[in-house]
MDAnalysis code that builds the backbone (N, CA, C; Angstrom):
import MDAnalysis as mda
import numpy as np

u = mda.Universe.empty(300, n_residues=100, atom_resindex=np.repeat(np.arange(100), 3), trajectory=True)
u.add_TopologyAttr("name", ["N", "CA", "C"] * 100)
u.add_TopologyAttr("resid", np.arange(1, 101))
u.add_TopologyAttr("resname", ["UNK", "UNK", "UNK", "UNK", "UNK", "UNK", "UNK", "UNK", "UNK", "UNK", "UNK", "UNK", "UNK", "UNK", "UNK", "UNK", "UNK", "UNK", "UNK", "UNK", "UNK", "UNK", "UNK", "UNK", "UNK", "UNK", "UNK", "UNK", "UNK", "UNK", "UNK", "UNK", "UNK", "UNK", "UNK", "UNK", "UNK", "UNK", "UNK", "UNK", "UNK", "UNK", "UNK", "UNK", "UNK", "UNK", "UNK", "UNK", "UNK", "UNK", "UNK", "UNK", "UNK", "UNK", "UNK", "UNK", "UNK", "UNK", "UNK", "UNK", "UNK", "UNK", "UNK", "UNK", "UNK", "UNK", "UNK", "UNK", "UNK", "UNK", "UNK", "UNK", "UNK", "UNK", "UNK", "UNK", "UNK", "UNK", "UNK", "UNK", "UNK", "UNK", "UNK", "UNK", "UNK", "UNK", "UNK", "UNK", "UNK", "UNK", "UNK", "UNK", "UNK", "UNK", "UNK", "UNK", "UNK", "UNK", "UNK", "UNK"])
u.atoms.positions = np.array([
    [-5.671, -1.349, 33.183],
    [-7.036, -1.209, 32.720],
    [-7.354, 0.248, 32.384],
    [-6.755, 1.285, 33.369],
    [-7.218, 2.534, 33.015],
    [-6.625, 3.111, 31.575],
    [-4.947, 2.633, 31.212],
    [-4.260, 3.042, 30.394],
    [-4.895, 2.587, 29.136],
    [-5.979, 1.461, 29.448],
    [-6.557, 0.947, 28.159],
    [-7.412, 1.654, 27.503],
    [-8.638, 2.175, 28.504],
    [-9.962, 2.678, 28.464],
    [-9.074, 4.171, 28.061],
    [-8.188, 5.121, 28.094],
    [-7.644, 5.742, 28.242],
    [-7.069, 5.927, 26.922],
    [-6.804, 5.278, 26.231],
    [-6.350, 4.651, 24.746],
    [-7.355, 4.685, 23.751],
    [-8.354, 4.127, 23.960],
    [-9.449, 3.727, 23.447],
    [-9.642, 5.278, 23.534],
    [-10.379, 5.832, 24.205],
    [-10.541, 7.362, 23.994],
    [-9.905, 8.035, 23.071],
    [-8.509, 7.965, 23.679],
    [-7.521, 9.070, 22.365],
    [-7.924, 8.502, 21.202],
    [-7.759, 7.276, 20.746],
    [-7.850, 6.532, 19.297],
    [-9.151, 6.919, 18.985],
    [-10.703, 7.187, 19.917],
    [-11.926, 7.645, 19.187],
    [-11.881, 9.077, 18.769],
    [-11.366, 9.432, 19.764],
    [-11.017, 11.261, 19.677],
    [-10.295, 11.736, 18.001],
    [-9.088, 11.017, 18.156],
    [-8.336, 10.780, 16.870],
    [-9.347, 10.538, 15.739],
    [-9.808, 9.581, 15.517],
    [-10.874, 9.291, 14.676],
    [-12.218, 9.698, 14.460],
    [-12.671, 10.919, 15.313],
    [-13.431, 11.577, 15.491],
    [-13.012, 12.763, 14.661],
    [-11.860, 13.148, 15.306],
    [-11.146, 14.087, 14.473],
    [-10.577, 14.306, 12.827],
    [-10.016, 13.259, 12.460],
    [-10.127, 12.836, 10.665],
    [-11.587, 12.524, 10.328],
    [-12.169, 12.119, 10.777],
    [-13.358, 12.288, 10.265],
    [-14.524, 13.256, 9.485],
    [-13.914, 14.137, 11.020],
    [-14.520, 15.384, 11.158],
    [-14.011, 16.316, 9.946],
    [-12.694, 16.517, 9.947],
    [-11.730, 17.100, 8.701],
    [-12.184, 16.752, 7.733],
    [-12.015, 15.434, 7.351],
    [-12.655, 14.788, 5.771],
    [-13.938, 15.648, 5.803],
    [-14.521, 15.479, 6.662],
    [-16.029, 16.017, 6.055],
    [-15.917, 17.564, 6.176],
    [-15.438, 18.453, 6.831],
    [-15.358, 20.064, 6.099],
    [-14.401, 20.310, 4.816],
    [-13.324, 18.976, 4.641],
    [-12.701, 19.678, 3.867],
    [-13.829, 19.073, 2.425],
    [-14.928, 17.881, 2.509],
    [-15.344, 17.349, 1.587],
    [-16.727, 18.682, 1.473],
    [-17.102, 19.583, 2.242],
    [-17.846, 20.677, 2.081],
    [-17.087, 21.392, 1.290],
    [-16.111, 21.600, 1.448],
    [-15.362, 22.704, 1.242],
    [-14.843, 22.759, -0.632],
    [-14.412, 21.576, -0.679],
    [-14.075, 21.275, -1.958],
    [-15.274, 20.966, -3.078],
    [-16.014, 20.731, -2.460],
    [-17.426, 20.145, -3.219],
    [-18.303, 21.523, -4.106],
    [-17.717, 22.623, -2.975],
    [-18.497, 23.808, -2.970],
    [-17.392, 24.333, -4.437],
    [-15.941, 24.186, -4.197],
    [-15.240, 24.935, -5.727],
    [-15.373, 23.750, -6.826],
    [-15.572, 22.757, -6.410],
    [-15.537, 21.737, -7.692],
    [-17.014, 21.918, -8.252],
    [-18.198, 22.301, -7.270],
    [-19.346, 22.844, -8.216],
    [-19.673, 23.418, -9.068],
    [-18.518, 24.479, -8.973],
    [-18.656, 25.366, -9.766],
    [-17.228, 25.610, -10.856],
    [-16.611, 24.750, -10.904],
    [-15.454, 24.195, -11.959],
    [-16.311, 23.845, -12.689],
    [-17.235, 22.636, -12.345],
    [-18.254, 22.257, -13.310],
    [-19.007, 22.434, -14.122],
    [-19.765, 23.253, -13.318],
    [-20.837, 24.267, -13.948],
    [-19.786, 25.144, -15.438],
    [-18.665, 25.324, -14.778],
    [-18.026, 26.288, -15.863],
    [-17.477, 25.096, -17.099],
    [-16.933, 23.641, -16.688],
    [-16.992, 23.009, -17.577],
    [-17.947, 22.440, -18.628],
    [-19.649, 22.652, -18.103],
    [-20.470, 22.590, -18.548],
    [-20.801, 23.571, -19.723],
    [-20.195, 25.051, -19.820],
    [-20.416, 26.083, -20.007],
    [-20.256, 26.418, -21.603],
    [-18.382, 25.501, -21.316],
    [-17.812, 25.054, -22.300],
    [-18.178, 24.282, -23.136],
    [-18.736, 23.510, -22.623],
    [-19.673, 22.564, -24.025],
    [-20.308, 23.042, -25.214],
    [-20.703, 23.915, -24.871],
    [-21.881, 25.048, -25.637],
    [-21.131, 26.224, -25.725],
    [-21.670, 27.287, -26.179],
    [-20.960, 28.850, -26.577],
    [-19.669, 29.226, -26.037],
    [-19.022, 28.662, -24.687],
    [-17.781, 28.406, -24.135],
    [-18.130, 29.814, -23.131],
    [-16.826, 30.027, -22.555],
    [-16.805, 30.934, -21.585],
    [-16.120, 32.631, -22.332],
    [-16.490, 33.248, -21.038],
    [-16.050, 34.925, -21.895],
    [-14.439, 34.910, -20.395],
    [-14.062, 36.008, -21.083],
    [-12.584, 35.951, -20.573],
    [-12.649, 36.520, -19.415],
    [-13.639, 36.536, -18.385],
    [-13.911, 37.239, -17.006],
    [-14.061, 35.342, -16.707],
    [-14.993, 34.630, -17.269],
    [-15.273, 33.489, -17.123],
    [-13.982, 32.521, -17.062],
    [-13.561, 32.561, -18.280],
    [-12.061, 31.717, -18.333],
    [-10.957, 31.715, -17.008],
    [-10.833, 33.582, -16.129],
    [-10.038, 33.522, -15.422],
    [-10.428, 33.329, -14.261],
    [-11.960, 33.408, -14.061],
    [-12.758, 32.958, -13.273],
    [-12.457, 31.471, -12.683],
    [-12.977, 30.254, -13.932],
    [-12.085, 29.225, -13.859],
    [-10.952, 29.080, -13.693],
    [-9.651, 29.841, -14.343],
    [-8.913, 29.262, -13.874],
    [-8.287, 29.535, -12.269],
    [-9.356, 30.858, -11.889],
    [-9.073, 30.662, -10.411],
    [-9.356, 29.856, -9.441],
    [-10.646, 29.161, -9.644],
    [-10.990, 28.487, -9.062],
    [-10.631, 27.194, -9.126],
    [-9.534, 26.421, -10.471],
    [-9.192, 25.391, -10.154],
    [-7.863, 25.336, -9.849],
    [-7.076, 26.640, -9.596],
    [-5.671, 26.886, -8.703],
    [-6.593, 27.149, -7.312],
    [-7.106, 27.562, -6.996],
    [-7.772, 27.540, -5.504],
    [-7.868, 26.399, -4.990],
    [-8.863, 25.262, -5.674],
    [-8.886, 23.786, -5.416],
    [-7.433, 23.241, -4.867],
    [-6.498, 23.139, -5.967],
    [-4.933, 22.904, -6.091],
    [-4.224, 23.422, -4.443],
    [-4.136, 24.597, -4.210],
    [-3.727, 25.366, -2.976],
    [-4.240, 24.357, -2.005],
    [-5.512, 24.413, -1.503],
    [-6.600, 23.717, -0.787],
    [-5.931, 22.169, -0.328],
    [-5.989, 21.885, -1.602],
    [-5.725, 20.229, -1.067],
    [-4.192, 19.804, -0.912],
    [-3.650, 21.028, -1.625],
    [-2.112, 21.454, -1.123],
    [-2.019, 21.558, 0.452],
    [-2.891, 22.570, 0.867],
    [-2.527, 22.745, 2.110],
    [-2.894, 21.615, 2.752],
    [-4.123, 20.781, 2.762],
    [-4.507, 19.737, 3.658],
    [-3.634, 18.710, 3.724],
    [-2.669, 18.227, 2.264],
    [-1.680, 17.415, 2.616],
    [-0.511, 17.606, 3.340],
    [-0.072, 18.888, 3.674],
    [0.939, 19.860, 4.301],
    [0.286, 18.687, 5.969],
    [-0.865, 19.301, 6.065],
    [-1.290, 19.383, 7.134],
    [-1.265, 18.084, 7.913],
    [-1.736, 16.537, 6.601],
    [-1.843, 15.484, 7.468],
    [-0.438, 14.796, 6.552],
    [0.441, 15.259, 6.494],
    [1.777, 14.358, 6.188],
    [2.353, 14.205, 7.496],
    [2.727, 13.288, 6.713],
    [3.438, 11.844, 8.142],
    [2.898, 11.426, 8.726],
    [1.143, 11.554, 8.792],
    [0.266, 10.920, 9.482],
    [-0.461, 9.480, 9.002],
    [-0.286, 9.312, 8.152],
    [-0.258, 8.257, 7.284],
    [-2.072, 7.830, 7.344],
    [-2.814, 9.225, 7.451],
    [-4.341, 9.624, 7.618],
    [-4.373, 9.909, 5.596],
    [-5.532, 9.378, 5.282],
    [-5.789, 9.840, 3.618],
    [-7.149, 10.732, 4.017],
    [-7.013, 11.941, 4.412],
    [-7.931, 12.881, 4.379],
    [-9.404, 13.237, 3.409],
    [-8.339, 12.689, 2.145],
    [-9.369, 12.566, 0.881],
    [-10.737, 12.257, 0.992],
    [-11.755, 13.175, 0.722],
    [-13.155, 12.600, 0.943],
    [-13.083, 11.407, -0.137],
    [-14.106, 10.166, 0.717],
    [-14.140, 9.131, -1.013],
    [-15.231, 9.755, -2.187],
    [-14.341, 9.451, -3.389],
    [-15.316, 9.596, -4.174],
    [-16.773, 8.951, -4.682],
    [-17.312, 9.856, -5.403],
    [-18.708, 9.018, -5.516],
    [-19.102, 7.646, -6.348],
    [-19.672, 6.876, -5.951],
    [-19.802, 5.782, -6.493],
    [-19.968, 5.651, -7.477],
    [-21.635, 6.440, -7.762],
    [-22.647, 6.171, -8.799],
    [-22.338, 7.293, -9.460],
    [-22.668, 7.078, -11.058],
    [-22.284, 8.185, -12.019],
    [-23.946, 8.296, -13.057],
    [-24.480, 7.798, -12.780],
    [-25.740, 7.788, -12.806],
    [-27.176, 7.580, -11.812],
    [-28.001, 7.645, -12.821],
    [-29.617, 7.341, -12.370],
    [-29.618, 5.538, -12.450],
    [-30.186, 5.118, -11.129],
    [-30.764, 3.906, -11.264],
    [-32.062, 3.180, -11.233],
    [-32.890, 2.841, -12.299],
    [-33.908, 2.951, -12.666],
    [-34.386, 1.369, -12.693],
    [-35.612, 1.108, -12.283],
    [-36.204, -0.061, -12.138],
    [-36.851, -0.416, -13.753],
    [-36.413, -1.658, -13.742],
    [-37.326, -2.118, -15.296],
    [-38.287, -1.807, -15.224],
    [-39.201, -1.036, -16.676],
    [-40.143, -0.775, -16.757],
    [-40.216, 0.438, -16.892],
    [-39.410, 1.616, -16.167],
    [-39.771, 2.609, -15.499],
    [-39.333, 3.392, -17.180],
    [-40.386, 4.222, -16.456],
    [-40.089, 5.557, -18.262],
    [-38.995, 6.606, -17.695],
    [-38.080, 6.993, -19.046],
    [-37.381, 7.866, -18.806],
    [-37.793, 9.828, -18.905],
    [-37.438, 10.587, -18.134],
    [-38.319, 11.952, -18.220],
    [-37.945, 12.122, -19.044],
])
């Protein structure tokens, strides 16, 4: 009985723990993919200046490193660290409703 209750612990602890990871590393990544964005946004229009360009491309070899290292970290654990991605790719709007 004790080895059970005892089990049960490690396995919440464990799962407390990937949890916990997913969610700094989903801070963490959220924070350079913001601003990948913003710079892909940038591009749409007048494009970027060449402080900008290497700007980007540091920041999406930084990303790369990052999730490099986190798989280093949970291989052979057969844990998918990966924050999930987001569902919705839009606004969901009730019939009727005016658009701004």
């Amino acid at each position: 009985m004790q080895e059970s209750a005892r089990q049960t612990l490690s396995d919440r602890g464990d799962d407390m723990h990937r949890k916990g990871f997913t969610r700094a590393a989903s801070i963490s990544l959220r924070l350079v993919q913001d601003e990948i964005d913003a710079f892909k946004e940038q591009m749409k229009g007048p494009g970027l200046s060449k402080a900008e360009q290497a700007l980007y491309a540091h920041l999406d070899e930084l990303k790369s490193k990052i999730e490099a290292d986190f798989d280093r970290y949970w291989r052979g654990s057969g844990v998918d660290w990966r924050p999930p991605k987001p569902v919705a790719k839009g606004i969901v709007r009730q019939a009727g409703e005016s658009q701004p």
